[in-house]
C-alpha positions in Angstrom: 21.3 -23.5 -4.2 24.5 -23.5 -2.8 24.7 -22.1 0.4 21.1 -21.6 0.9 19.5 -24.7 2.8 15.6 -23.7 3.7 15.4 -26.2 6.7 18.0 -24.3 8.4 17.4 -22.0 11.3 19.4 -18.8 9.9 19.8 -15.0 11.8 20.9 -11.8 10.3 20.9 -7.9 11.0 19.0 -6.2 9.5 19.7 -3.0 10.4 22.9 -0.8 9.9 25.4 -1.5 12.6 25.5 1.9 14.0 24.6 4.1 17.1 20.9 4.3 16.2 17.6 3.8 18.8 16.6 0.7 17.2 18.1 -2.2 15.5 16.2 -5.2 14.5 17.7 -8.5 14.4 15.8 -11.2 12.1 15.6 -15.1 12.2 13.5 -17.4 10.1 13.2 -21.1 9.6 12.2 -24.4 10.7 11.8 -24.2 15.0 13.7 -21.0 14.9 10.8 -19.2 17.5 11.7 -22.5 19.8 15.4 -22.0 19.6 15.3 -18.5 20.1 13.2 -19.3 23.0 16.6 -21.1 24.6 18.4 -17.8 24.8 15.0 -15.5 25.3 13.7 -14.3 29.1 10.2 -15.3 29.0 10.0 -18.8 26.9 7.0 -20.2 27.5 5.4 -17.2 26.0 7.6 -16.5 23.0 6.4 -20.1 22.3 3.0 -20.2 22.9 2.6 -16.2 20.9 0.3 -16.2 17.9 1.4 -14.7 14.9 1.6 -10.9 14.4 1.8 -10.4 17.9 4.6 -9.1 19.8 6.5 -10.4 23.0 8.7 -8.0 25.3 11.6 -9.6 27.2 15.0 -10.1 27.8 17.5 -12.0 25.8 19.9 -13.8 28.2 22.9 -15.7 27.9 21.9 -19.2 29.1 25.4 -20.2 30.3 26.0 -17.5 32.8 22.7 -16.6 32.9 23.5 -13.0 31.7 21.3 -10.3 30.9 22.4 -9.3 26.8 19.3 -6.4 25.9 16.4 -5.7 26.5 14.1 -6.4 23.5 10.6 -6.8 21.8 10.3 -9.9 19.3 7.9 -9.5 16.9 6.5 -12.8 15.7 5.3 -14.6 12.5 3.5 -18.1 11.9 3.7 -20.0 9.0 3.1 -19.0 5.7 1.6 -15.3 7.0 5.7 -14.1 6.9 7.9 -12.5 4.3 9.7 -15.9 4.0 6.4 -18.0 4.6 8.1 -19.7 6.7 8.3 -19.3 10.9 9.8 -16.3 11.4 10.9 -13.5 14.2 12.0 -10.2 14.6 13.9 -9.2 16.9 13.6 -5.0 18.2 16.5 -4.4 20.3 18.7 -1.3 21.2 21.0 0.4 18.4 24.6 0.6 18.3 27.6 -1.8 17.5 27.7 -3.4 20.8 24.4 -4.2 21.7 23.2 -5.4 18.4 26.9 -7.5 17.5 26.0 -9.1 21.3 22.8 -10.1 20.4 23.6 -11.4 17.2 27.0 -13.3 18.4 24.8 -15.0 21.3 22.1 -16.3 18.3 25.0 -17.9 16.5 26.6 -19.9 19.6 23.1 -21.2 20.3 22.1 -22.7 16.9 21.9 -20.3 14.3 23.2 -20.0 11.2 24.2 -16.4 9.5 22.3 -15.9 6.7 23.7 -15.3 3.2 23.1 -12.9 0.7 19.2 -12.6 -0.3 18.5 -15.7 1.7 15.6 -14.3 3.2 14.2 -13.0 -0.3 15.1 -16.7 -1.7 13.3 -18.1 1.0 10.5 -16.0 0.5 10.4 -17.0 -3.5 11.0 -20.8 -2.8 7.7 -20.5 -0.5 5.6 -18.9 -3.3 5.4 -15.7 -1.8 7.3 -14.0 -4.2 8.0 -14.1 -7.9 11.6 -13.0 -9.4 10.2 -9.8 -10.6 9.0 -8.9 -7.1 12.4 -10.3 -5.2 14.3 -8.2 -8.2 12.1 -4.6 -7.4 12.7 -5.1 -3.6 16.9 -5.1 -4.6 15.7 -2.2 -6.6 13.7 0.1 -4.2 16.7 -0.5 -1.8 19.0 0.8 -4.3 16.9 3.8 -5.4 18.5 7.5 -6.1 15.2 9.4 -6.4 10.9 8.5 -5.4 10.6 8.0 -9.7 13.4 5.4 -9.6 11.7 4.2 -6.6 8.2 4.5 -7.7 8.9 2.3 -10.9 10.2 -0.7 -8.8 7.5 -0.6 -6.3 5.2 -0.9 -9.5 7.2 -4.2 -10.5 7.1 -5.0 -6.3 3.1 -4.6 -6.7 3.0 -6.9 -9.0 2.1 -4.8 -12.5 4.9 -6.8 -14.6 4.0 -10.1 -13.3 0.8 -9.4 -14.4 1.4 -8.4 -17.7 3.6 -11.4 -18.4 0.7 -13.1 -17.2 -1.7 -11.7 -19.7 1.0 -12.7 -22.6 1.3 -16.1 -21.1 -2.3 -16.0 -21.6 -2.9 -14.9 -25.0 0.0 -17.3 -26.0 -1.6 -20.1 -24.4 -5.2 -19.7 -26.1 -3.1 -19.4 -29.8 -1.7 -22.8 -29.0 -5.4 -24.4 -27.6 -6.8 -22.8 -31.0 -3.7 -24.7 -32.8 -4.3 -27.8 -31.1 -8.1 -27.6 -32.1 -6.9 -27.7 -35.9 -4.6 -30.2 -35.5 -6.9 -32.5 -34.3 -10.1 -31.5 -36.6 -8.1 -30.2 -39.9 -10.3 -28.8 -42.7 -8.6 -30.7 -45.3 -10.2 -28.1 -48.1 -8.6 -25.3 -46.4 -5.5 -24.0 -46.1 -4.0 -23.2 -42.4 -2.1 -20.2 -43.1 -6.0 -18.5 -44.7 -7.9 -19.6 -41.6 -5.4 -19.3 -38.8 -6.6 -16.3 -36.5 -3.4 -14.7 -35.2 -5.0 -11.4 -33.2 -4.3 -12.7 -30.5 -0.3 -13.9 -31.5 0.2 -10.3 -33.0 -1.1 -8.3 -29.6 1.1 -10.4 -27.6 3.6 -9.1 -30.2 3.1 -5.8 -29.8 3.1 -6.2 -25.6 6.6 -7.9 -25.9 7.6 -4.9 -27.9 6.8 -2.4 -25.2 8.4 -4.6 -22.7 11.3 -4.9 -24.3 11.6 -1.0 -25.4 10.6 -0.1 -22.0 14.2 -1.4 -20.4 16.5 1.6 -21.9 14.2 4.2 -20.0 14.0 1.9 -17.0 17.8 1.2 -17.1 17.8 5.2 -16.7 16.1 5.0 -13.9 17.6 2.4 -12.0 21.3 3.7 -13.2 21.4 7.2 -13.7 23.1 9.6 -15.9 26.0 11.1 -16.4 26.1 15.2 -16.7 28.7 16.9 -17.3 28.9 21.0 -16.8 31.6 22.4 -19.2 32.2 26.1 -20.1 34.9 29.1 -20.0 35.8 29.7 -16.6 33.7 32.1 -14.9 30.9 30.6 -16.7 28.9 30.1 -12.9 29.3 26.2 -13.4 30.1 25.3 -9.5 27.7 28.0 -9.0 25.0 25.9 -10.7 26.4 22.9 -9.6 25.8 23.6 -5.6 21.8 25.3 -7.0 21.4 21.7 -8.2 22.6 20.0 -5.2 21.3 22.6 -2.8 24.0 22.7 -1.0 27.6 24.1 -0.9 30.3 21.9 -2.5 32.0 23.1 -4.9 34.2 26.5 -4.0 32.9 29.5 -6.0 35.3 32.5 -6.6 35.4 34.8 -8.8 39.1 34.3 -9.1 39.7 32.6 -12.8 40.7 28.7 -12.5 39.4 27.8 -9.3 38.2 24.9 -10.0 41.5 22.9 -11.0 39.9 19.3 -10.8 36.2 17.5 -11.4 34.1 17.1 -8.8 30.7 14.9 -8.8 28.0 14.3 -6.6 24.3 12.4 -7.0 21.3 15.0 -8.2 17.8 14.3 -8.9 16.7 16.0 -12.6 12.6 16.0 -11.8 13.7 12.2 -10.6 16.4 11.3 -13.5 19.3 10.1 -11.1 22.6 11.8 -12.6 25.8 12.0 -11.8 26.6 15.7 -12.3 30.5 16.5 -12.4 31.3 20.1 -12.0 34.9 20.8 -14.3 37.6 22.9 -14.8 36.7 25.6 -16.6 37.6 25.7 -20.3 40.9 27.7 -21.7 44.2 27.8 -22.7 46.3 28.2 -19.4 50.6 27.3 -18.7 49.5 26.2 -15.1 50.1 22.5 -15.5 47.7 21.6 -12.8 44.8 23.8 -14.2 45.9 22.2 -17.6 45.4 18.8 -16.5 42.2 19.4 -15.3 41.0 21.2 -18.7 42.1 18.4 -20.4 40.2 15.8 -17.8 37.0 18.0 -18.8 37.7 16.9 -22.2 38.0 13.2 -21.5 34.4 13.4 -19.1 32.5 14.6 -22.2 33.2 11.7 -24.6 31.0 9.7 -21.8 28.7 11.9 -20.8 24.4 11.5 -22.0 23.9 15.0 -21.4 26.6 18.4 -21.3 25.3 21.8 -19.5 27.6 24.1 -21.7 27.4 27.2 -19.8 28.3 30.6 -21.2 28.6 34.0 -18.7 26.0 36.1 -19.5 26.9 39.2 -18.0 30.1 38.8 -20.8 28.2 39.6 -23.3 28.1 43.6 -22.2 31.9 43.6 -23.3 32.8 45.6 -26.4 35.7 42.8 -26.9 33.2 39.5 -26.0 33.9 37.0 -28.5 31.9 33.4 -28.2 33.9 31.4 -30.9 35.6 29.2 -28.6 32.1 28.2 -27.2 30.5 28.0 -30.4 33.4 25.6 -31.5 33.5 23.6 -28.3 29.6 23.4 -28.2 29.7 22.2 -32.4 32.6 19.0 -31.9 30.7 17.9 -28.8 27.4 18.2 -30.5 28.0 15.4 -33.2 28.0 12.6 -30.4 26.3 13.6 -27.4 23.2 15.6 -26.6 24.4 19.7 -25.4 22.0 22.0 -23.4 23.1 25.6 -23.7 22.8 27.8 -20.9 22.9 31.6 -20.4 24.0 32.4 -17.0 24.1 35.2 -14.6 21.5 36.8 -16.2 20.7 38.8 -13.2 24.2 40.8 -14.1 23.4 41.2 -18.0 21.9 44.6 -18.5 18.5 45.5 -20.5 19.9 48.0 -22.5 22.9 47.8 -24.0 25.2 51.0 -26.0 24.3 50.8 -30.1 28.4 51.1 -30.6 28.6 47.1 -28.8 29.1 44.5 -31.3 27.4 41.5 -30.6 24.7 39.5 -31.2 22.1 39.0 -28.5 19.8 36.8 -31.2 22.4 34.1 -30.8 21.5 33.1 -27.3 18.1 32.9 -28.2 18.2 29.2 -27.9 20.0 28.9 -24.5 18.3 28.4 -21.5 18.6 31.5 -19.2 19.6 31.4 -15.8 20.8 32.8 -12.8 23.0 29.8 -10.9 23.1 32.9 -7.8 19.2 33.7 -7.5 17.9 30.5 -8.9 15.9 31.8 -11.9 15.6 30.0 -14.7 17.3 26.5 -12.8 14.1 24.8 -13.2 13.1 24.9 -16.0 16.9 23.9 -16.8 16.6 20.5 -14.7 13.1 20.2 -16.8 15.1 20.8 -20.1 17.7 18.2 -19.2 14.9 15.9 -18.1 13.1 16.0 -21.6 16.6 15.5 -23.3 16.9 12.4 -21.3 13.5 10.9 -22.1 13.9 11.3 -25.6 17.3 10.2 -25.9 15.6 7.2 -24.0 13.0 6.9 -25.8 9.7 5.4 -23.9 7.4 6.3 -21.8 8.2 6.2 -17.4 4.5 6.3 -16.4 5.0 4.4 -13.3 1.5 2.7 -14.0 2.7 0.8 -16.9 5.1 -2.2 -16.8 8.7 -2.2 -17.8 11.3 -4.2 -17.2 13.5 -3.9 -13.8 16.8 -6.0 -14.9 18.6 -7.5 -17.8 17.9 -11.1 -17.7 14.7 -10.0 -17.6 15.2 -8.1 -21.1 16.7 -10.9 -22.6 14.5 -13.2 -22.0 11.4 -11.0 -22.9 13.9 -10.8 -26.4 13.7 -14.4 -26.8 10.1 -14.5 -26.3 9.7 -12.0 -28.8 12.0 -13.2 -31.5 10.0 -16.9 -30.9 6.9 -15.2 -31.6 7.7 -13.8 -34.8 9.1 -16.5 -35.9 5.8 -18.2 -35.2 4.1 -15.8 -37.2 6.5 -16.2 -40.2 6.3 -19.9 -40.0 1.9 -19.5 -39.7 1.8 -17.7 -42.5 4.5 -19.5 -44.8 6.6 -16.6 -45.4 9.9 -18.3 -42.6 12.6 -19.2 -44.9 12.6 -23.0 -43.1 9.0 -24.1 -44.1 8.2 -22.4 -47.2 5.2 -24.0 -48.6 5.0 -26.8 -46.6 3.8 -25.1 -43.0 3.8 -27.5 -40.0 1.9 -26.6 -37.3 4.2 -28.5 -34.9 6.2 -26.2 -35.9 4.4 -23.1 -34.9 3.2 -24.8 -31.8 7.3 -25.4 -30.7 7.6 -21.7 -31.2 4.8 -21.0 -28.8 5.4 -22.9 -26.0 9.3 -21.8 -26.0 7.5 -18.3 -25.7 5.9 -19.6 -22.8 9.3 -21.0 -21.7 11.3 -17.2 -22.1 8.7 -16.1 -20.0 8.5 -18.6 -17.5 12.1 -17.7 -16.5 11.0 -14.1 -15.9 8.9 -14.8 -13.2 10.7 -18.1 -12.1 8.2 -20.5 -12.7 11.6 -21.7 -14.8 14.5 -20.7 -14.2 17.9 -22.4 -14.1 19.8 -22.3 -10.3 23.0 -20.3 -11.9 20.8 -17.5 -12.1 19.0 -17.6 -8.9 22.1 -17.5 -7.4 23.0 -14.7 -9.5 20.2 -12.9 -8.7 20.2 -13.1 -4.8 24.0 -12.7 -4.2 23.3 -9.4 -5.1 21.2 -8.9 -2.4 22.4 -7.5 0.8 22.7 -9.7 4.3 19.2 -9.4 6.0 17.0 -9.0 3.3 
């Protein structure tokens, strides 16, 4: 791949480059133990270490002789390293200076920097990694919650490369069962009546759950977007700092504070969503409030989930009219999912006067909170969880495989759709064979199955994509 040549000595840091107690500086590749050795206090024994082990000394400036940091270098022998290839580590002090010094002095002395995902390339060029693993170690590192994380270590321990493994299997023993009639063919008999296809169909059915398994994973790894909408006064920064516990948004009891929408990252029982507090809903002349409303407006044609939230304690008003939220709550309805929420129901009181008209039975269907006390909020962010998962569809048990990336879902597609057409052309019902069924034919089918899912794991996989895959990567890893 471009860029990436494995007999290269390369460096990178792998830490953040910030006042911090630690940072760890990593190298890999052919001699790169001896050539850090050049630039390292104590060479003879960074040479002569054995794997696994560590080695404390200085790392020095050989042309003046200068003292850079004081480090530990933790080492690791061919294959037993992430890249399975010689590899160091080296543990010196945090902050910008230090580590930047350390790092510089590497590069003069016959290091390269290290690209994008190099490492992780390295690591899958070696065999110690498949493409599903190298794409759930991008994935854990990009996490928003332990679920999101969770599924990707599942994918980093290996459970999807297992079960395209299993696939790969039941494919393969459909085509040695082929082959067998191909080369002993019961002339009296006709192959579509005798062919045994149990095995062909579960693989089916185990592409199928892959393939449904990436809109619920794609949740995961992306997030949602949440919007809170109501009246103003409703409680919605309220709730939106209870779901963030923490304060950012201003709560006042003053009518239009919030003007503008604010967002911030929240965990719904580990959903990742992007909850945006808004202006609060009505008719105002203030052009700024205005713009705002309208801005709520334009948030909710892309949201997967609105909190419509109406005030509770209104309800105890002679004059309290909910047509506006019953309106607002049926347009938005028709396209995207809305949970309806009764709040400040610490204000509302238990018994009411006989002469107030309203209709408590209305609400009966809202979710009842109190944004100030916290009642009710979780089994709100439960709520908003179970509209998620079955807007989503499957299943997130962390135990069973899904998919962790796109080109992963496409290819498991074309597996699939190769598969059913082998099944269509087996039994003679595929509109290219008709009568006339050609076990060549079935057996192409098959082994471009086993193709699709070759490129999953990498086994096959054409270099755009590898380098699509690990430019994504960050520097270090």
């Amino acid at each position: 791949m471009k860029g990436y040549n494995p007999e290269e000595p390369i460096a990178a840091i792998a830490t953040a480059i910030a006042p911090s107690a630690l940072a760890i500086i990593r190298v890999s590749g052919k001699g790169c133990i001896e050539l850090l050795s050049k630039v390292f206090s104590r060479p003879k024994a960074l040479n002569e270490a054995q794997g696994n082990t560590i080695v404390y000394g200085w790392i020095v400036d050989p042309a003046g002789k200068v003292r850079v940091d004081e480090v530990l270098v933790s080492v690791f022998r061919q294959p037993k390293s992430y890249t399975g290839e010689e590899m160091a580590e080296i543990s010196c002090h945090g902050g910008i200076k230090p580590v930047t010094s350390v790092f510089s002095l590497l590069l003069k002395n016959g290091f390269r920097q290290a690209e994008r995902g190099e490492y992780t390339f390295r690591a899958f060029v070696n065999g110690k990694t498949d493409l599903t693993k190298a794409e759930a170690v991008r994935e854990i590192i990009e996490s928003k919650t332990d679920a999101s994380r969770g599924l990707a270590l599942g994918r980093l321990a290996g459970n999807l490369s297992q079960e395209i493994f299993n696939i790969k299997e039941l494919i393969i023993s459909t085509i040695g069962a082929i082959e067998v009639e191909i080369e002993y063919p019961e002339d009296e008999e006709n192959f579509s009546d005798t062919f045994d296809d149990s095995k062909l169909r579960l693989a089916q059915e185990k592409l199928k759950a892959l393939s449904e398994s990436w809109k619920s994973q794609k949740l995961y790894q992306d997030g949602a977007r949440v919007i809170l909408c109501g009246k103003t006064n409703a409680g919605k920064s309220s709730l939106f700092n209870a779901l963030l516990k923490e304060e950012r948004a201003i709560v006042s009891d003053v009518e239009g504070t919030t003007r503008d929408w604010i967002e911030s990252w929240v965990s719904f029982d580990g959903i990742p969503a992007r909850l945006f507090d808004t202006a609060g809903l009505r008719e105002t002349d203030d052009v700024v409030e205005k713009r705002g409303v309208e801005m709520t407006r334009d948030l909710t044609k892309d949201a997967d989930v609105i909190i419509y939230l109406v005030d509770g304690s209104s309800i105890t008003d002679k004059n309290f009219d909910n047509s506006e939220d019953e309106l607002f709550i049926e347009q938005v309805e028709k396209t995207v999912p809305v949970v309806k929420v009764l709040n400040k129901v610490d204000k509302m009181e238990l018994n009411h006067d006989d002469n107030v008209n309203y209709d408590i039975s209305k609400y009966d269907k809202f979710v009842r909170i109190s944004a100030k006390t916290g009642q009710g909020v979780s089994a709100l962010i439960q709520t908003v969880k179970n509209v998620l998962i079955s807007e989503n569809m499957t299943s997130t048990e962390r135990e069973q495989a899904g998919l962790g990336s796109e080109r992963q879902k496409l290819a498991v597609d074309d597996a699939l759709d190769s598969v059913n057409h082998a099944l269509e052309v087996a039994h003679g019902t595929s509109l290219d064979f008709g009568e006339d069924i050609s076990l060549d034919a079935v057996v192409q089918d098959l082994e471009d199955t086993l193709s699709f899912l070759s490129e999953i794991t990498g086994e096959v996989t054409p270099e755009d994509i590898l380098g699509n895959i690990f430019a994504n990567f960050c520097v270090g890893k």
